[in-house]
C-alpha angles and dihedrals in degrees: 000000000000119000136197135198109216135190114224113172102311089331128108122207141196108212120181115208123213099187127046093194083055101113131250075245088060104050093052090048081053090050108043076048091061100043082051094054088050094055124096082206098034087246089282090295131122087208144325093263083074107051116086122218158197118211113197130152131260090227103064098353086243113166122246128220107238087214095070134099110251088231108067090028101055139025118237124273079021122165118227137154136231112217106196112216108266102027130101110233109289110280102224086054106102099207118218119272120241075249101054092051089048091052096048096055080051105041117102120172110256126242097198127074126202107217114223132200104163101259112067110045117133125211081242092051083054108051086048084047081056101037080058096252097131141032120207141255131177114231109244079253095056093047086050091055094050103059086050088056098052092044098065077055107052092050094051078065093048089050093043084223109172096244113162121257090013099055105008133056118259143270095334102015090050082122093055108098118212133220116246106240083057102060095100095049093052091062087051089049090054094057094038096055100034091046090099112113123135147217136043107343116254104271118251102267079049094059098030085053083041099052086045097056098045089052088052083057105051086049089069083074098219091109112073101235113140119246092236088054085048097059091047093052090050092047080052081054103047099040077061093235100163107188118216106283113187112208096226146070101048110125088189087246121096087024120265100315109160097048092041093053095049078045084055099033086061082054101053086051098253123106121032126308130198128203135161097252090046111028108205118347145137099302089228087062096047097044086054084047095061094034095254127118130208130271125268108208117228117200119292086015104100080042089059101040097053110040119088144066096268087124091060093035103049089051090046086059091054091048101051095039087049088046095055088051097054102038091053090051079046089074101046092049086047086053104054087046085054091056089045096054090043095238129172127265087208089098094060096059108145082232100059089055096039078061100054096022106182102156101235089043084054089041098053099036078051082060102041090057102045084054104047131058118323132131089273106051099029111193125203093193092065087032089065095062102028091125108040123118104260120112115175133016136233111278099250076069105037112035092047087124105057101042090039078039092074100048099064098051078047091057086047098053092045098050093046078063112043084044088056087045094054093057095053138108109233106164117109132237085042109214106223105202088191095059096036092230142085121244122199120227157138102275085112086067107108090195084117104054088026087064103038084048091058087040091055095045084047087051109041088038085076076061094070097031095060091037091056092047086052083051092058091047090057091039094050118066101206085058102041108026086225122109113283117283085356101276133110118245098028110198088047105036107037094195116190092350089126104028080071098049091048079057090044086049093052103043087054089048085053096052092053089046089043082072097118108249096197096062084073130072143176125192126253156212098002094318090301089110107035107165121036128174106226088215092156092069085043092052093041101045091038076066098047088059099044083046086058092043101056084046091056085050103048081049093057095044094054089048084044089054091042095051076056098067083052098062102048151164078032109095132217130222116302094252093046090048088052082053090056095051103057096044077054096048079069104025135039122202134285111258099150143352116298133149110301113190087086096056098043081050095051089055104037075061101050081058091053101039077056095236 
C-alpha cells in the first residue's frame, strides 16, 4: 500500500493510501483531516471540507493539480506539503535550494564505493565523495581499530573512572563529574545544545563532503565511537540523507562544533534532513523513508562526532581543488589575450626561468610556450607583427609566469596541508587502544587549515587582479589597437564597458575578503578556550574569492574570444583556435549590444566544469 509523508502547519503526517487511482485532492483533504483530528482546537477549523489548499512537493516545491491520480502524480513514500489558503508556507519548512532541485534532477546513486581507513584520503577523493560519485565502505583494519578503540571506552564506564567528556561536563564543567545512568543523555545534551549555528544551510555537495570527512576520521579509530554507531553513520551517508548544516557559528577551537553537532543532531533523528527522494523534512521522516533509524548515542559517541576541524577541512578541499582548476585555465586565458594584444613569446625562454626556478614560475612559463607561437604550433596572428618595434610587453603579459608562478606553488603548499589534515585525527580527548587510556589535547585547534585557507585567498586572488588589469588593456584602444570595449559602432553599441567594471567590482570585493581571519581571536567558553582560530570564515571566504576569480576570468576569455573576431581571418596556434571553439559552442560573437549576464554564466561554467 502506497504511503505518503505529508506537511501540515509544522506537522508532519504518514498517510496510507488504499487506492492509487485516489486524487492529489484527496490526499490534502486526508491530511488536513488528520491535523484537524490532532488538535485540541481542530486547528480553527469546522472540518476539513472547508479549508482550501495548495499541494506542492518538498523536492523542487512544484505544484501539484489536485485533480490528478496520486499514482501517476507522486512516488511512493513521497514528501509533499499542503499549503492551507491564507497562510504563508509553514515557518518551521525549510524550502529546497535552487541547488538542491538542480542536484536532484542530477543525482544519480551511485554503484562504486571508496573504501576509507583514515589514512589515505586525497582532497580529489573528497570533492567526488561530496558530487555523489561514490558511497562508502570501512577496510577490515580500520574496522579493527575501531572496536579497540571503543573498548578502552566501554571499560572507563564499567570502571566509572572520571575521564573527561565520558564521565565529566564539558569545557567548563570538565570538573563536573556525571552519574552514571545519565551518561547517554550527556552526549544528547551536547548535540542538542551545541547544535546553534546560524545562517543558509551548507548546500548538498557541502554536507555530503562534510559527513564523509567526519566518517574518515573516525576510521582512524582514535575517537571511541562504536563500530556498530559507525555503520549507521556511513548507511546515513550513502543513502545520501544530508541533515540541515548552517554555515555559521563555528570559531575553528574547539573544532566545528556547531556545524558538526547540527550534522549529528540530523543522525540522532532530531533537526531537518535533505535527500534527493524527500527534499527538506523533519530527519526522523527521512531516515524511515530510506529504511534507516536514527542513532542512538552510546557514552563518549556525540563528543566524537562532533570534535574536530572537518568544517574547515572539507571546505578547504573544495577550495583548493577549485583553486588548481582554475589556475591552470588562468594560463591558457593569459595566453589568448597574449595572442590578441600581440604581445611577445621572449618572456617565456626556457633560460630566463632555469635562472629563477620556482617550480610554478617554470611550470606556467612551460605552458605559455607550448600555446603561443612554435613550429609546432605556427601562429599567423604573431606572424603578422613579428617585426614590429616593439621589444618587451606590459607586466600583467610578461611576467605571467612569475605571478601565476606563485599560485601555483600557493596552491601546493596549501594542498600538502589540508591533505595532512584529512587524514588526521582531531577529537579530544583522543582514545589510544595501544596503550589501553585517553589523553586530552589540542588536536581540535583549526589554526592549521584556517592559515593555509587565508594564505590561499591571499594567493589565487593575484589570479583575478592581473587578470582584471589584461581586461582593461582589451577594453582600451590606446592600449590594445582594437576597436573600444571591443564592439563595432562604440557610442551606440558599449561592448564589453561594463563587463570590465563587474571584474573591477569583484577584485575590489576580494581585496577587502583577502583580509587573513586567523590572525584574530575571542575568547570562549568562559576562558576555557581562550584562543580560537576562526578557520570557517577562512574556509568560506577562501571560496567566495576563488568563486570571483574564476568570474574575472570567464570576463577576460570572453574579451579574449571577442579581440579575436577582430583579427581575422588571421589565425591563431592550434591549441589557442580549439579554445575558441569551444567559448563559441556557448557563445557567438558580439555584434551588437544584447543582454550579458548569460554569456559571462556559460563561461564561468565551461571553467568550473573544468573544460
Amino acid at each position: 500500500m502506497p504511503r505518503y509523508t505529508v506537511h501540515v502547519r509544522g506537522e508532519w503526517l504518514a498517510v496510507p493510501c488504499r487506492d492509487a487511482q485516489l486524487t492529489v485532492g484527496w490526499l490534502g483533504r486526508e491530511a488536513v483531516r488528520r491535523y484537524i483530528k490532532n488538535k485540541p482546537d481542530n486547528g480553527g477549523f469546522a472540518s476539513a471540507d472547508d479549508v482550501r489548499f495548495l499541494v506542492r512537493r518538498c523536492k523542487g516545491l512544484g505544484l501539484l493539480d489536485n485533480e490528478d491520480p496520486l499514482e501517476v502524480a507522486l512516488e511512493d513514500n513521497e514528501f509533499v506539503e499542503v499549503v492551507i489558503e491564507g497562510d504563508a508556507m509553514s515557518p518551521d519548512f525549510i524550502p529546497s535550494q535552487p541547488e538542491g532541485v538542480y542536484l536532484y534532477s542530477k543525482y544519480r546513486e551511485p554503484e562504486k564505493y571508496i573504501a576509507l581507513d583514515g589514512d589515505s584520503l586525497t582532497t580529489e577523493d573528497l570533492v567526488n565523495l561530496g558530487n555523489g560519485h561514490y558511497k562508502i565502505k570501512l577496510t577490515p583494519t580500520a574496522e579493527k581499530k575501531v572496536q579497540k578503540s571503543r573498548e578502552v571506552i566501554d571499560s572507563i564506564v564499567r570502571e566509572n573512572t572520571v575521564v573527561y567528556g565520558i564521565t565529566t561536563g564539558f569545557g567548563k564543567f570538565a570538573r563536573t563529574v556525571i552519574p552514571i545512568n545519565k551518561l547517554e543523555e550527556l552526549q544528547v545534551n551536547l548535540v542538542r545544545s551545541h547544535s546553534s549555528g546560524v545562517g543558509k544551510p551548507l548546500i548538498p555537495e557541502r554536507c555530503r563532503m562534510l559527513l564523509a570527512l567526519r566518517i574518515n576520521v573516525l576510521a582512524k579509530g582514535y575517537s571511541g565511537i562504536s563500530l556498530e554507531t559507525l555503520k549507521q553513520v556511513i548507511e546515513v551517508f550513502n543513502a545520501s540523507c544530508l541533515p540541515y548544516v548552517p554555515e555559521k557559528g563555528t570559531v575553528g577551537a574547539s573544532g566545528d562544533l556547531a556545524p558538526l553537532s547540527h550534522l549529528a543532531l540530523g543522525l540522532i533523528g532530531e533537526g531537518k534532513m535533505w535527500s534527493p527522494k524527500s527534499g527538506w523534512a523533519d530527519a526522523k521522516y527521512v531516515l524511515e523513508a530510506h529504511g534507516l533509524k536514527p542513532v542512538v548515542l552510546k557514552p563518549k559517541e556525540g563528543l566524537a562526532l562532533i570534535n574536530g576541524t572537518q568544517m574547515i577541512t572539507s571546505l578547504g578541499c573544495e577550495a583548493v581543488e577549485r583553486a588548481s582548476a582554475i589556475a591552470r585555465q588562468a594560463d591558457i586565458v593569459a595566453a589568448l589575450t597574449l595572442e590578441v594584444l600581440k604581445g611577445t613569446t621572449k618572456a617565456f625562454d626556457t633560460d630566463i626561468h632555469a635562472v629563477r626556478p620556482h617550480p610554478g614560475q617554470i611550470e606556467v612559463a612551460f605552458r605559455f610556450r607550448s600555446l603561443l607561437d612554435s613550429d609546432h604550433h605556427p601562429s599567423e596572428i604573431a606572424e603578422s607583427h613579428r617585426f614590429c618595434d616593439r621589444v618587451q610587453d606590459a607586466y600583467t603579459l610578461r611576467c605571467c609566469p612569475q605571478i601565476h608562478g606563485v599560485v601555483n606553488d600557493t596552491i601546493a603548499f596549501v594542498k600538502n596541508i589540508i591533505t595532512t589534515e584529512i587524514n588526521s585525527a582531531t577529537d579530544n580527548p583522543m582514545v589510544f587502544a595501544n596503550r589501553g587510556e585517553t589523553i586530552s589535547g589540542g588536536n581540535f585547534h583549526g589554526e592549521y587549515p584556517a592559515k593555509a585557507l587565508d594564505y590561499l585567498a591571499i594567493g589565487v586572488h593575484e589570479l583575478a587582479a592581473i587578470s582584471e588589469r589584461r581586461i582593461e588593456r582589451l577594453c582600451n584602444p590606446s592600449l590594445s589597437e582594437l576597436p573600444a570595449f571591443l564592439v563595432a559602432e562604440g557610442g551606440l553599441n558599449s561592448g564589453f564597458m561594463i563587463a570590465h567594471c563587474t571584474a573591477a567590482a569583484l577584485v575590489s570585493e576580494n581585496k577587502a575578503l583577502c583580509h587573513p581571519s586567523s590572525v584574530d581571536s575571542l575568547s570562549t567558553s568562559a576562558a576555557t578556550e581562550d584562543h580560537v582560530s576562526m578557520g570557517g570564515w577562512a574556509a568560506r571566504k577562501a571560496l567566495r574569492v576563488i568563486e570571483h576569480v574564476e568570474q574575472v576570468l570567464a570576463i577576460e576569455l570572453l574579451a579574449a574570444c571577442q579581440g579575436i573576431e577582430f583579427l581575422r581571418p588571421l589565425k591563431t596556434t592550434t591549441p589557442l583556435e580549439k579554445v575558441y571553439d569551444l567559448v563559441r559552442s556557448v557563445v557567438r560573437p558580439w555584434i551588437k549590444d544584447r543582454f550579458m549576464a548569460p554569456d559571462i554564466e556559460a563561461v564561468h561554467r565551461l571553467l568550473t566544469e573544468q573544460k
